[in-house]
PADREN-588672 format. One record per residue: residue number from 1; x, y, z of N, C-alpha, C in turn; chain. Coordinates in pm, whole numbers. Layout:
% PADREN-588672
i|n_c1|n_c2|n_c3|ca_c1|ca_c2|ca_c3|c_c1|c_c2|c_c3|ch
NUM|X|Y|Z|X|Y|Z|X|Y|Z|A;
...
END
This chain:
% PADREN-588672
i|n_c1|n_c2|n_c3|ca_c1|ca_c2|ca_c3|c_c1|c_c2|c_c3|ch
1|-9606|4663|3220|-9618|4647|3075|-9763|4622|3036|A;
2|-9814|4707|2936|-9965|4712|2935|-9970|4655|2710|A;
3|-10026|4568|2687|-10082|4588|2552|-10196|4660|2522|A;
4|-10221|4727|2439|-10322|4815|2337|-10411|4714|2261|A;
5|-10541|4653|2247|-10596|4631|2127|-10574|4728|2029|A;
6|-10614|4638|1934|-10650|4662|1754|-10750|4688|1761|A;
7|-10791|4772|1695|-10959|4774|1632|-10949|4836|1483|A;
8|-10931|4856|1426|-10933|4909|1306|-10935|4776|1247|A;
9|-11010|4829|1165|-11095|4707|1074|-10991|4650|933|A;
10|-10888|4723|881|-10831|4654|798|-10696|4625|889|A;
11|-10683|4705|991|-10548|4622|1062|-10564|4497|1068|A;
12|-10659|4445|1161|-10718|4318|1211|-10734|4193|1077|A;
13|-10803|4255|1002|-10781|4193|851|-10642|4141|825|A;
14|-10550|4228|788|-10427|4229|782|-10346|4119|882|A;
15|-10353|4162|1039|-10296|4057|1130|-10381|3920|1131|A;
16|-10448|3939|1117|-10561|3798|1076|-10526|3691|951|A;
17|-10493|3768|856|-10434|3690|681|-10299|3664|726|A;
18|-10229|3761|824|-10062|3707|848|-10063|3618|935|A;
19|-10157|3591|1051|-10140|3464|1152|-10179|3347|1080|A;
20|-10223|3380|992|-10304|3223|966|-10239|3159|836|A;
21|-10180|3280|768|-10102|3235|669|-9954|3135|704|A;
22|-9898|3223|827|-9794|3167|885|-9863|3048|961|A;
23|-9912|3011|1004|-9943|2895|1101|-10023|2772|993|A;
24|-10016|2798|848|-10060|2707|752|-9939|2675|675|A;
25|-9818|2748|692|-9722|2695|635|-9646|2595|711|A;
26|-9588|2471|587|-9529|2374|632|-9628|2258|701|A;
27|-9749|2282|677|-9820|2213|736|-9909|2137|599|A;
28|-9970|1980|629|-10004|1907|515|-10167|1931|577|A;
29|-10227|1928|483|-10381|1949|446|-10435|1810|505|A;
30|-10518|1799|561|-10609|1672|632|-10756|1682|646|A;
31|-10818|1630|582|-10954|1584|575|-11047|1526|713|A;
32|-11121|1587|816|-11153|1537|953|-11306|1607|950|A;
33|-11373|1562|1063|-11487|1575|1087|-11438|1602|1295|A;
34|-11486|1761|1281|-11454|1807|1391|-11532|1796|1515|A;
35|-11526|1737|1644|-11579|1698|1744|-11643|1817|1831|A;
36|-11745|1931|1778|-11771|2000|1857|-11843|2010|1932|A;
37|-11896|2093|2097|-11977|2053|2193|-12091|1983|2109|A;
38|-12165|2051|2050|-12289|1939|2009|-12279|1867|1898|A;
39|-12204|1789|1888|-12186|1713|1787|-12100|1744|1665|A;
40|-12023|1674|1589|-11967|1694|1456|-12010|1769|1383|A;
41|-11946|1798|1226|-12015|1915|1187|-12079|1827|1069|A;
42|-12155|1889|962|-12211|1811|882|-12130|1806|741|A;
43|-12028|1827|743|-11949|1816|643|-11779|1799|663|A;
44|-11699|1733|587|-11517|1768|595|-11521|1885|610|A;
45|-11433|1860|700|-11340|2027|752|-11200|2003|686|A;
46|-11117|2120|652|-10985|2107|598|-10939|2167|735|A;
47|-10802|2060|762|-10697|2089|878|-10574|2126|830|A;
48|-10522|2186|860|-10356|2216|868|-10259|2157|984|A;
49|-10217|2033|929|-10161|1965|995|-10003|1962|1022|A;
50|-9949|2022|1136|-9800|2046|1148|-9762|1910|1227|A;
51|-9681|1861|1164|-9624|1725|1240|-9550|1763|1313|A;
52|-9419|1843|1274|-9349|1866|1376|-9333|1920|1495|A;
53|-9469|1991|1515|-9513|2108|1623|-9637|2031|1678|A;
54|-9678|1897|1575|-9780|1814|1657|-9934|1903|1682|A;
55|-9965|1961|1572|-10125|2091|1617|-10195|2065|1504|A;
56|-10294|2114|1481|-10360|2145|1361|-10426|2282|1380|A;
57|-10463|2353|1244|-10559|2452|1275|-10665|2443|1166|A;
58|-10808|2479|1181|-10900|2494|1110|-10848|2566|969|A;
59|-10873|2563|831|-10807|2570|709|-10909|2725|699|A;
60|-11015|2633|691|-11166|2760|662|-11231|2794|779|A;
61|-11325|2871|763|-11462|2917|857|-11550|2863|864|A;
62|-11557|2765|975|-11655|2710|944|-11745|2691|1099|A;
63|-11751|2773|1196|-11818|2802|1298|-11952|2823|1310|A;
64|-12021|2662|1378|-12165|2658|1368|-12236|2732|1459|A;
65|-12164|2803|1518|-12261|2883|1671|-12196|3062|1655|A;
66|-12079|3065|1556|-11989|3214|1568|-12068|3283|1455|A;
67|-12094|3397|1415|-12117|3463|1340|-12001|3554|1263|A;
68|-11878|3555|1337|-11774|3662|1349|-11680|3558|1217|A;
69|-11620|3623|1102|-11588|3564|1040|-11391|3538|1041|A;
70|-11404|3637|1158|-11220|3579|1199|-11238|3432|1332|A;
71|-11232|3315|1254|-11239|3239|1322|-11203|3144|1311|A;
72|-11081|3045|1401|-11057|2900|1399|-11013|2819|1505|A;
73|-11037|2700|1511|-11001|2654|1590|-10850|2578|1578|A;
74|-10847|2486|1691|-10709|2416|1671|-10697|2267|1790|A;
75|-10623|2175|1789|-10594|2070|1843|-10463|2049|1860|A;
76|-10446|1919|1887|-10341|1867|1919|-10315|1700|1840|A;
77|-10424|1640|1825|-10421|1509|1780|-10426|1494|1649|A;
78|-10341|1398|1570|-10311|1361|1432|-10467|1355|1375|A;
79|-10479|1415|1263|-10675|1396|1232|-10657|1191|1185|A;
80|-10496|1169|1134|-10532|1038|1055|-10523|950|1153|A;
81|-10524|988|1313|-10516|888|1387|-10650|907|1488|A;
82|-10698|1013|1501|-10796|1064|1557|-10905|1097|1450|A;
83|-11012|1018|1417|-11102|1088|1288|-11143|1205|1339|A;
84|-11219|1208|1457|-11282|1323|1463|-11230|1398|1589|A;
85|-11075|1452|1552|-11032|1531|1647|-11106|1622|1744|A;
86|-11073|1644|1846|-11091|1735|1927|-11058|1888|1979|A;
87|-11155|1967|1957|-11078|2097|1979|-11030|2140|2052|A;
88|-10955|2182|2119|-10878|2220|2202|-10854|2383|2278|A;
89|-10884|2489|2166|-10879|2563|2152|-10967|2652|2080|A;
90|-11031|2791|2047|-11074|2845|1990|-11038|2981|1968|A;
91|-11024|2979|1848|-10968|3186|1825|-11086|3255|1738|A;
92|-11131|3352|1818|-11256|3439|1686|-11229|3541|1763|A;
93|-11180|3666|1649|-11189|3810|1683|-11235|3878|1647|A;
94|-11343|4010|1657|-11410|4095|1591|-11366|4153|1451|A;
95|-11408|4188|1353|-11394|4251|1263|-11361|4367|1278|A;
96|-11409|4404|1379|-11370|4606|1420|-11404|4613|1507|A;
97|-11397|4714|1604|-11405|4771|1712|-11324|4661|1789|A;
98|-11377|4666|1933|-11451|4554|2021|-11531|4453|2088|A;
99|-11517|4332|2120|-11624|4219|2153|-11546|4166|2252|A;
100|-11541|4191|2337|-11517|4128|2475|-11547|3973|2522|A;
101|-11680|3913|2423|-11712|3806|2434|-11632|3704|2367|A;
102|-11557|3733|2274|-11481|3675|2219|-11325|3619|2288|A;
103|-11266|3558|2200|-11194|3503|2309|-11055|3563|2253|A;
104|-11060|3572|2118|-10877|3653|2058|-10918|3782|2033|A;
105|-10776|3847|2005|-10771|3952|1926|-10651|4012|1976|A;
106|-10604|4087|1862|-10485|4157|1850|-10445|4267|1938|A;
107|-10306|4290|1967|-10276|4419|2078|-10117|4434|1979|A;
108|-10064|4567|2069|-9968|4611|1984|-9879|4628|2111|A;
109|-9771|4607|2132|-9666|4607|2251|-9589|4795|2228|A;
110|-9500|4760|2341|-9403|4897|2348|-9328|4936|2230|A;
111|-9324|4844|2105|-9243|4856|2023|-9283|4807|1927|A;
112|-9406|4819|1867|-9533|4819|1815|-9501|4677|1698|A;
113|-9501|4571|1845|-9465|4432|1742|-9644|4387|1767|A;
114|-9665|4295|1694|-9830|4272|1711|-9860|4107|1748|A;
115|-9891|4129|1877|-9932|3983|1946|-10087|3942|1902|A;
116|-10118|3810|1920|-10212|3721|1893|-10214|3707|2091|A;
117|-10361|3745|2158|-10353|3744|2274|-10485|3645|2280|A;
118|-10526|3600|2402|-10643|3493|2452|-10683|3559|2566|A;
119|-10832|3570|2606|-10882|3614|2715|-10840|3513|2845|A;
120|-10829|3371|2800|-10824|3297|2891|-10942|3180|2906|A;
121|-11073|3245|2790|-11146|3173|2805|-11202|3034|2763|A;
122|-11112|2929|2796|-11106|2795|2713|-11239|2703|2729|A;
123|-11378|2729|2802|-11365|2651|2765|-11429|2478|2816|A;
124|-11426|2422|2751|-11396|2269|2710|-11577|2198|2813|A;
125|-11653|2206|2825|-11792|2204|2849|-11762|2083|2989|A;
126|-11654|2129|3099|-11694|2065|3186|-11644|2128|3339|A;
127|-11697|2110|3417|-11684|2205|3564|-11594|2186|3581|A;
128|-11525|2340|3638|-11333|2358|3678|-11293|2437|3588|A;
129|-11302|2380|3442|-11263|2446|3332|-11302|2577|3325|A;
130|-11260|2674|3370|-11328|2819|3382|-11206|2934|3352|A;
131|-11235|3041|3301|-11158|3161|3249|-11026|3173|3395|A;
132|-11144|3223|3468|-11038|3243|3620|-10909|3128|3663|A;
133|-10999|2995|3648|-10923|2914|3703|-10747|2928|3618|A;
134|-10841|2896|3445|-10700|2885|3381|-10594|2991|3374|A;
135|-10664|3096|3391|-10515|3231|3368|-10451|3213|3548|A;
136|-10492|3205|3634|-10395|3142|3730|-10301|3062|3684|A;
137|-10372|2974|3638|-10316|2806|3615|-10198|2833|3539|A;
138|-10192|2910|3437|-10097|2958|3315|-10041|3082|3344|A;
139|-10042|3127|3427|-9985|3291|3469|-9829|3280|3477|A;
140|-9814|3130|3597|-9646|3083|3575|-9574|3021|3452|A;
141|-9661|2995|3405|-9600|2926|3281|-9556|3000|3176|A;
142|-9667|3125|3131|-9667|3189|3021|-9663|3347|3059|A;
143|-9759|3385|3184|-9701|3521|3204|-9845|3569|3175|A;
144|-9915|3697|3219|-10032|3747|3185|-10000|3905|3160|A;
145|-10046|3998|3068|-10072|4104|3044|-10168|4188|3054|A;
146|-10197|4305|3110|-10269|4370|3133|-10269|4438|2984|A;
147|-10406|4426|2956|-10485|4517|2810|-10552|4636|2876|A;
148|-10483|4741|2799|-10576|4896|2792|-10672|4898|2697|A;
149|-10798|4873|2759|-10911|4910|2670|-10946|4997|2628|A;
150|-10999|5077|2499|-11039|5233|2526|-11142|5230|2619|A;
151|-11170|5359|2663|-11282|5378|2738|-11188|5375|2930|A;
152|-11075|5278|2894|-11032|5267|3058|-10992|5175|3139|A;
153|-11161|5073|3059|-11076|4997|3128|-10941|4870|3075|A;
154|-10966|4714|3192|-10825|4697|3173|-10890|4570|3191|A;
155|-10796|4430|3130|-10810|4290|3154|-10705|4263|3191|A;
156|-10722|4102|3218|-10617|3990|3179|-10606|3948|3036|A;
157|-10481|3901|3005|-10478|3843|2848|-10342|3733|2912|A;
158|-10380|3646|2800|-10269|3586|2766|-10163|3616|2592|A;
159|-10046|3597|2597|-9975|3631|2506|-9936|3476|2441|A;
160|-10034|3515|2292|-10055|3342|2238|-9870|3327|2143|A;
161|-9885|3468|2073|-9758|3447|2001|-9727|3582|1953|A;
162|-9637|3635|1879|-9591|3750|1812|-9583|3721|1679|A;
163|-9693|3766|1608|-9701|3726|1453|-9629|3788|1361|A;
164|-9576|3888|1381|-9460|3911|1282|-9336|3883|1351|A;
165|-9306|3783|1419|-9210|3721|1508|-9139|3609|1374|A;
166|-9016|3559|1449|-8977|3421|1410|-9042|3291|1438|A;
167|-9132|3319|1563|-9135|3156|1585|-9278|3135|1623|A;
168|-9359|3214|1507|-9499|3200|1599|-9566|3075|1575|A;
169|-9552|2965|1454|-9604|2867|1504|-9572|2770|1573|A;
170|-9421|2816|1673|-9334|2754|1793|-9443|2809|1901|A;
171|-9472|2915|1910|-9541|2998|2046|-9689|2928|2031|A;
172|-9736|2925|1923|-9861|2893|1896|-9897|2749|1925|A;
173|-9845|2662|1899|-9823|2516|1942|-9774|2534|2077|A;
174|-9707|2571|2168|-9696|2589|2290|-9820|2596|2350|A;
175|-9871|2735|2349|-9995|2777|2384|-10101|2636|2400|A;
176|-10137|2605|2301|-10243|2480|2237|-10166|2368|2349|A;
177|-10085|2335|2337|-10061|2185|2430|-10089|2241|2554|A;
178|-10075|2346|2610|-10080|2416|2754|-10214|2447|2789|A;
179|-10290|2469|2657|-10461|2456|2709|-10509|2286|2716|A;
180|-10475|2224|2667|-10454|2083|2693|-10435|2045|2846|A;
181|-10300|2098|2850|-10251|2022|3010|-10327|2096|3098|A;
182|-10391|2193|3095|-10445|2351|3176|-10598|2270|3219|A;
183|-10638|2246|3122|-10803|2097|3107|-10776|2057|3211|A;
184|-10678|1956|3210|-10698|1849|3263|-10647|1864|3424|A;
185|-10532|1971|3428|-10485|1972|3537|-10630|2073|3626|A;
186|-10681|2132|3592|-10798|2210|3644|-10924|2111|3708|A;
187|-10944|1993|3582|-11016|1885|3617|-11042|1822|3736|A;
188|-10843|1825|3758|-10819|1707|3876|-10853|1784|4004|A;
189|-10859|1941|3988|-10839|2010|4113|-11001|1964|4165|A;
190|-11085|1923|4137|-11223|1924|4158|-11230|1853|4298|A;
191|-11137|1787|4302|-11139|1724|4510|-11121|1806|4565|A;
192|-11136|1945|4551|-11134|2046|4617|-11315|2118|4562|A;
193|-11378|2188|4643|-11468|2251|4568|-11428|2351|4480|A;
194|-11552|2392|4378|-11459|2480|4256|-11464|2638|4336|A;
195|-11557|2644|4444|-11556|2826|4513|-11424|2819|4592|A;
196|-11398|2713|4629|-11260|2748|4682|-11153|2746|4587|A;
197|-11136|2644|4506|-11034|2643|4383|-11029|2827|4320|A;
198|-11140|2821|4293|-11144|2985|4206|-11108|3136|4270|A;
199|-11169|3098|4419|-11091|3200|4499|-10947|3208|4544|A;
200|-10874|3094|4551|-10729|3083|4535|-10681|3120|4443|A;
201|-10702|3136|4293|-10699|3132|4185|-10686|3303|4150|A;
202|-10851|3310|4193|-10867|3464|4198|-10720|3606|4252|A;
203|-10725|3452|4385|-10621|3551|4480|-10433|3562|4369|A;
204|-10434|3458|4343|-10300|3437|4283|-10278|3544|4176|A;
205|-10403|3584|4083|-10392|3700|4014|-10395|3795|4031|A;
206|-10479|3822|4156|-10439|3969|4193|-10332|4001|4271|A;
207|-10212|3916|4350|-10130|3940|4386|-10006|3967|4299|A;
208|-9991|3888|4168|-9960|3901|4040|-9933|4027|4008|A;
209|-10034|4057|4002|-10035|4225|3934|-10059|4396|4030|A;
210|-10001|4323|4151|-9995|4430|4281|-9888|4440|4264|A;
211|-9792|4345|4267|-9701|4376|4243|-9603|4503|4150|A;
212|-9621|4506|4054|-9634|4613|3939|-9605|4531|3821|A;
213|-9616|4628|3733|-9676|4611|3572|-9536|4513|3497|A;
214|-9442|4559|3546|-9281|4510|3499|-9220|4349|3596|A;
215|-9314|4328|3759|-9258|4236|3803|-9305|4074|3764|A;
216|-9247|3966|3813|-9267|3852|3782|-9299|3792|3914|A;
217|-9417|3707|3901|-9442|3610|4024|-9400|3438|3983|A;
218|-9363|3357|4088|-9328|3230|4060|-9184|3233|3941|A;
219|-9216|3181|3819|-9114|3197|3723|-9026|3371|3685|A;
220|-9106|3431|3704|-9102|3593|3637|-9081|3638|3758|A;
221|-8969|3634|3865|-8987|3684|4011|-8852|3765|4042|A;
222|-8776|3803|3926|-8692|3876|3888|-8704|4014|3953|A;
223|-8772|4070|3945|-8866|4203|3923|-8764|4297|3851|A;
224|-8770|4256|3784|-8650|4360|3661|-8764|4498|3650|A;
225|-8719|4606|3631|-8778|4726|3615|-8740|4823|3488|A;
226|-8581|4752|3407|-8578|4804|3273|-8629|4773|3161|A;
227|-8587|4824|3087|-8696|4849|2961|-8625|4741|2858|A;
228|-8677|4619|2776|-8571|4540|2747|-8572|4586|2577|A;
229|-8459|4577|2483|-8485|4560|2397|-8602|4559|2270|A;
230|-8607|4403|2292|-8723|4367|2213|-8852|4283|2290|A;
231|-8912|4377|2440|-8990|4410|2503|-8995|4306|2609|A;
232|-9087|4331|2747|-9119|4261|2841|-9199|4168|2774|A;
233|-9292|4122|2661|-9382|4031|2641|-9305|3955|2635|A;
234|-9231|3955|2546|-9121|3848|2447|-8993|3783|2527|A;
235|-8955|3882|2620|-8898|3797|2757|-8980|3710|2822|A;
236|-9068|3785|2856|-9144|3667|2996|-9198|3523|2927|A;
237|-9253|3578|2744|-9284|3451|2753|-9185|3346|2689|A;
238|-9071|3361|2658|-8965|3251|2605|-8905|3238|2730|A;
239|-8906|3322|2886|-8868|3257|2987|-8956|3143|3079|A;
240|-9092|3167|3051|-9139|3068|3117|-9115|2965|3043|A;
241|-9093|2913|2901|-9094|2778|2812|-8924|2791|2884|A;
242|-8833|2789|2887|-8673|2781|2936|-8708|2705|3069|A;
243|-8758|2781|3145|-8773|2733|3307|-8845|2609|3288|A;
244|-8954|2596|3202|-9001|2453|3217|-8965|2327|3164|A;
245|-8870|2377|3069|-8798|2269|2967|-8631|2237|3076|A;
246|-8626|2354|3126|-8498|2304|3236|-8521|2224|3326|A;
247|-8632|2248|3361|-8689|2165|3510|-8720|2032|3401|A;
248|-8792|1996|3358|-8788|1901|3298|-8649|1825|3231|A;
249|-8535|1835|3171|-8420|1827|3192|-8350|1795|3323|A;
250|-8399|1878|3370|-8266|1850|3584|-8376|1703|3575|A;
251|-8507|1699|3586|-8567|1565|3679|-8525|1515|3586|A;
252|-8484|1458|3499|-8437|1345|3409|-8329|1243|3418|A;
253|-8265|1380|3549|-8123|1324|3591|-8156|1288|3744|A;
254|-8300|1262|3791|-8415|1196|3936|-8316|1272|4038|A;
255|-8345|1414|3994|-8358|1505|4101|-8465|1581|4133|A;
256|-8502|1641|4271|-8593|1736|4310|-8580|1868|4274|A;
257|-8713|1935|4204|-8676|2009|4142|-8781|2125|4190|A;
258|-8742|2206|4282|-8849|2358|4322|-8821|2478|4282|A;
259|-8876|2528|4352|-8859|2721|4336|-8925|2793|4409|A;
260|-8931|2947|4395|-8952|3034|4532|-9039|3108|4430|A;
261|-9062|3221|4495|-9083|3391|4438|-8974|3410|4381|A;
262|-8858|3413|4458|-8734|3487|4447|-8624|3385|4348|A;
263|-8636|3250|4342|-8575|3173|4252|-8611|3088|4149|A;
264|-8553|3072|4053|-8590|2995|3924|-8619|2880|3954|A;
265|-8497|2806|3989|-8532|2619|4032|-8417|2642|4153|A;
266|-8451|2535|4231|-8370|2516|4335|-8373|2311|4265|A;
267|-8222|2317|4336|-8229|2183|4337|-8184|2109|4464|A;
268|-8228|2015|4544|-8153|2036|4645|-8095|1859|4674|A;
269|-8007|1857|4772|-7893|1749|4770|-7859|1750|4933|A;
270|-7940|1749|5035|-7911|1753|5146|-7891|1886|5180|A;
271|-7817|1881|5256|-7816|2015|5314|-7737|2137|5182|A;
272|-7732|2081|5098|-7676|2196|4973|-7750|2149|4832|A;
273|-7683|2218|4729|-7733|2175|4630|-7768|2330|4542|A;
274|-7807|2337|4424|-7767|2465|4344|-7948|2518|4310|A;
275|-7890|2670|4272|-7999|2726|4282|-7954|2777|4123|A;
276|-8033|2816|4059|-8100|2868|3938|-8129|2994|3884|A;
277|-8054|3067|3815|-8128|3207|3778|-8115|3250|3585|A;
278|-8222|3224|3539|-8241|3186|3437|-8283|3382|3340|A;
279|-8228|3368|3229|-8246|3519|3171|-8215|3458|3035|A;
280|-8303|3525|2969|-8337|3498|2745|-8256|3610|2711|A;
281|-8184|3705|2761|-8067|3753|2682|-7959|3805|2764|A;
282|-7843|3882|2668|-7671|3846|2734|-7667|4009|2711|A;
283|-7754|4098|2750|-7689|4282|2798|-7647|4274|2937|A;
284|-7560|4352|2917|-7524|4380|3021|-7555|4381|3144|A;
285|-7681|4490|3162|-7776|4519|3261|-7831|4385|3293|A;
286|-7874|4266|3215|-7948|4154|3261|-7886|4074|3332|A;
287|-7697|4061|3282|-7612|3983|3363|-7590|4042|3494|A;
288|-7558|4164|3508|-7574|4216|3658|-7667|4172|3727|A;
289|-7816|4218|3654|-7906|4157|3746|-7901|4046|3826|A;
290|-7894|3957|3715|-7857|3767|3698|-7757|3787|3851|A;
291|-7617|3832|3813|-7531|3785|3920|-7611|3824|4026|A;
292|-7636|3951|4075|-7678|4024|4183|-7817|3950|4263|A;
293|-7886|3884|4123|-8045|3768|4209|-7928|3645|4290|A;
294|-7831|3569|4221|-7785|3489|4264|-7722|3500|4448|A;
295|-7610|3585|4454|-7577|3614|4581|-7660|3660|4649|A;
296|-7755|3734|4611|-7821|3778|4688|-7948|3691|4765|A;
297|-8011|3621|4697|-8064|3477|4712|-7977|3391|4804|A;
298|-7849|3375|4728|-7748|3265|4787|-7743|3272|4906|A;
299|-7775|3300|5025|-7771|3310|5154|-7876|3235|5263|A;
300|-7818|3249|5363|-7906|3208|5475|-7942|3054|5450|A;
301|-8055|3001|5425|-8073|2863|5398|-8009|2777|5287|A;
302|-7965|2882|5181|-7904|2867|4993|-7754|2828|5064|A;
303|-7691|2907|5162|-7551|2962|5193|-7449|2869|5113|A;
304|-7493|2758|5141|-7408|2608|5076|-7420|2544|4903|A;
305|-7506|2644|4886|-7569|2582|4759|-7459|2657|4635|A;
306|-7480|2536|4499|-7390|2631|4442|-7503|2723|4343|A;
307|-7410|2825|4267|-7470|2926|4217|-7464|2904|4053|A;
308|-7592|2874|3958|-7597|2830|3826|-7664|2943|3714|A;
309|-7590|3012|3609|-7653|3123|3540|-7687|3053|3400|A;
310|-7797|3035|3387|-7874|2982|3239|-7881|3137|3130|A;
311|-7791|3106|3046|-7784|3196|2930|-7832|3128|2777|A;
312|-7890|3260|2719|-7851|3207|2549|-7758|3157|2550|A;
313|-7716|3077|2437|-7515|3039|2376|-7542|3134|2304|A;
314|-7389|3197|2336|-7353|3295|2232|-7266|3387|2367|A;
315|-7260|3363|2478|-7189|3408|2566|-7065|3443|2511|A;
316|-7042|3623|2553|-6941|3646|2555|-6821|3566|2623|A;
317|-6663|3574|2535|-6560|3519|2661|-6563|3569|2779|A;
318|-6517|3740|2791|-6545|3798|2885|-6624|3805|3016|A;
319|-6781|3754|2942|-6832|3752|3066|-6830|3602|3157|A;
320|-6780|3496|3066|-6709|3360|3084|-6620|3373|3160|A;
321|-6539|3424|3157|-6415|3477|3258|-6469|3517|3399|A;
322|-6551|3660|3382|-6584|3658|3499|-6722|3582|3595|A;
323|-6773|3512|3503|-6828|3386|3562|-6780|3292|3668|A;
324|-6637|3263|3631|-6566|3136|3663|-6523|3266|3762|A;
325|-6481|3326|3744|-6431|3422|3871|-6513|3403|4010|A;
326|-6634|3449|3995|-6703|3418|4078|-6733|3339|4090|A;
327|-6728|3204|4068|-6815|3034|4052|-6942|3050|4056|A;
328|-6960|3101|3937|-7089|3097|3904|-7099|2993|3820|A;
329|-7159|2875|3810|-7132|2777|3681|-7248|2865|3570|A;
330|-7208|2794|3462|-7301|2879|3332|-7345|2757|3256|A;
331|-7459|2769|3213|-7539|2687|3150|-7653|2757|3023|A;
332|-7575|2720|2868|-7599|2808|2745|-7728|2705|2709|A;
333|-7807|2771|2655|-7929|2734|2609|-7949|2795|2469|A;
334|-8035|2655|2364|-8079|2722|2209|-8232|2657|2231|A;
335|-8272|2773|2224|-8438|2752|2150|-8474|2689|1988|A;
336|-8499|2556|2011|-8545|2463|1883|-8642|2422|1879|A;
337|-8782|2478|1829|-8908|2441|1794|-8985|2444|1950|A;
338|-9011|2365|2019|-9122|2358|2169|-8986|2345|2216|A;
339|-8861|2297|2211|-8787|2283|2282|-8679|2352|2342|A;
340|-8569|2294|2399|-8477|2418|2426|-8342|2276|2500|A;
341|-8282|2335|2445|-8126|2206|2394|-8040|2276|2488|A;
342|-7994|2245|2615|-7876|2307|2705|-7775|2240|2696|A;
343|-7623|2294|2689|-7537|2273|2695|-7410|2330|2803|A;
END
């Protein structure tokens, strides 16, 4: 699965007035003085403050080092509890063409929905924190895309949100807390040197994408090869937020909680204990899959373990029936804001 940049100069316009319009709604206006590498700025900045999604984003343009006038930043901390929040994040995309130096800009998927993508490059003015390190770091979590450039060539991207989507300032607030945890967890790796950190790093992405264009490594290890619906972006990335909100859920109940290439979560209980195969929609083709990863997994060291299928709710009876047929237990999931509510 490959995204296309934008370049056309009133597209970009266009997806630019719709991301920012949507990611300012529902959100209360806040008055802050923004913490940037060299110092604050010399005047109030207006924030867009979402409580419930816990972010803010820059209101205006007000970039003391950018020239490019698609530009804002964003956080995580209340401005009325934090005066001079911290950025967290940065989005500036060219006006037209291409700028590679930049860190956003628009692409168009198989089914010409239009993502808000990130080079990867966060960032944050201290050693570790580096482009390479973090798209490793986030590859399991969120999933990486290969961009067709004109001319040939090809990147990494990350997939920030789908702006004519339902839930982009759900995806968008995701993103932002994950460059957060991405900081800090990169930080800690520093008891290691950073040429070795980065060459592990290095290596993890290119094995990633040897794989082929459609497979999944760590979370995404499915290797599904059909064509979905409403596309491979939009799967992989509401499956990595599922897998991490589940795993977070199972340890709650102070269990051990892993995984393979080949499996979602394992949980284990001595010599048994259940394994995991997690899918964001109920076709046909995906439940086959689903069953067919399970048994097929289920063996050899699994043999004892039981077998658990994480669905949307909204499960057919039918395929309920033949669930329990096979003891497969089933476990329905609703996506609510960063979260995800199993039942």
């Amino acid at each position: 699965m490959h995204l296309i940049p934008i370049t056309d100069k009133a597209q970009i316009a266009a997806n630019y007035k719709a991301l920012t319009t949507q990611l300012h709604e529902k959100c209360e206006t806040k008055i802050a003085q923004l913490g940037f590498h060299g110092g604050g700025t010399n005047k109030p900045v207006k924030l867009c403050w979402n409580a419930p999604l816990h972010f803010w984003t820059t209101k205006e343009y007000i970039s003391p080092w950018s020239k490019e006038p698609y530009w804002f930043s964003s956080g995580i901390n209340d401005p009325d509890i934090q005066h001079v929040p911290d950025i967290v994040c940065e989005f500036n995309s060219p006006v037209e063409g291409i700028n590679r130096r930049l860190g956003a800009f628009f692409c168009t998927d198989e089914n010409s929905e239009i993502w808000l993508c990130h080079s990867g490059g966060i960032g944050g003015s201290k050693r570790g924190v580096g482009k390479n390190g973090f798209l490793a770091w986030i590859q399991p979590k969120l999933g990486l895309i290969k961009i067709d450039w004109p001319g040939g060539n090809q990147s990494f991207a990350i997939p920030v949100c789908k702006i004519n989507g339902a839930r982009v300032s759900e995806q968008f607030s995701d993103f932002v807390h994950l460059v957060q945890e991405g900081k800090k967890s990169l930080v800690a790796e520093l008891n290691n040197t950073e040429d070795d950190v980065n060459k592990n790093l290095l290596k993890s992405i290119t094995t990633y994408f040897d794989v082929g264009e459609a497979n999944y490594t760590d979370e995404y290890s499915g290797k599904i090869s059909y064509k979905r619906p409403y596309g491979i972006v939009e799967y992989q990335r509401d499956h990595g937020l599922v897998v991490r909100e589940l795993k977070k859920f199972l340890k709650r109940k102070s269990v051990k909680v892993t995984n393979t290439q080949e499996i979602d979560l394992i949980v284990r209980k001595g010599n048994s204990g259940k394994i995991y195969e997690i899918k964001t929609e109920t076709k046909t083709q995906s439940l086959y899959t689903a069953i067919g990863q399970l048994f097929y997994h289920g063996i050899d060291q699994y043999a004892n373990y039981e077998r658990v299928l994480v669905l949307p709710k909204g499960v057919k009876q039918k395929y309920k029936f033949a669930l329990r047929q096979l003891k497969i237990q089933l476990i329905e999931f609703t996506i609510v804001g960063l979260t995800v509510e199993f039942t």
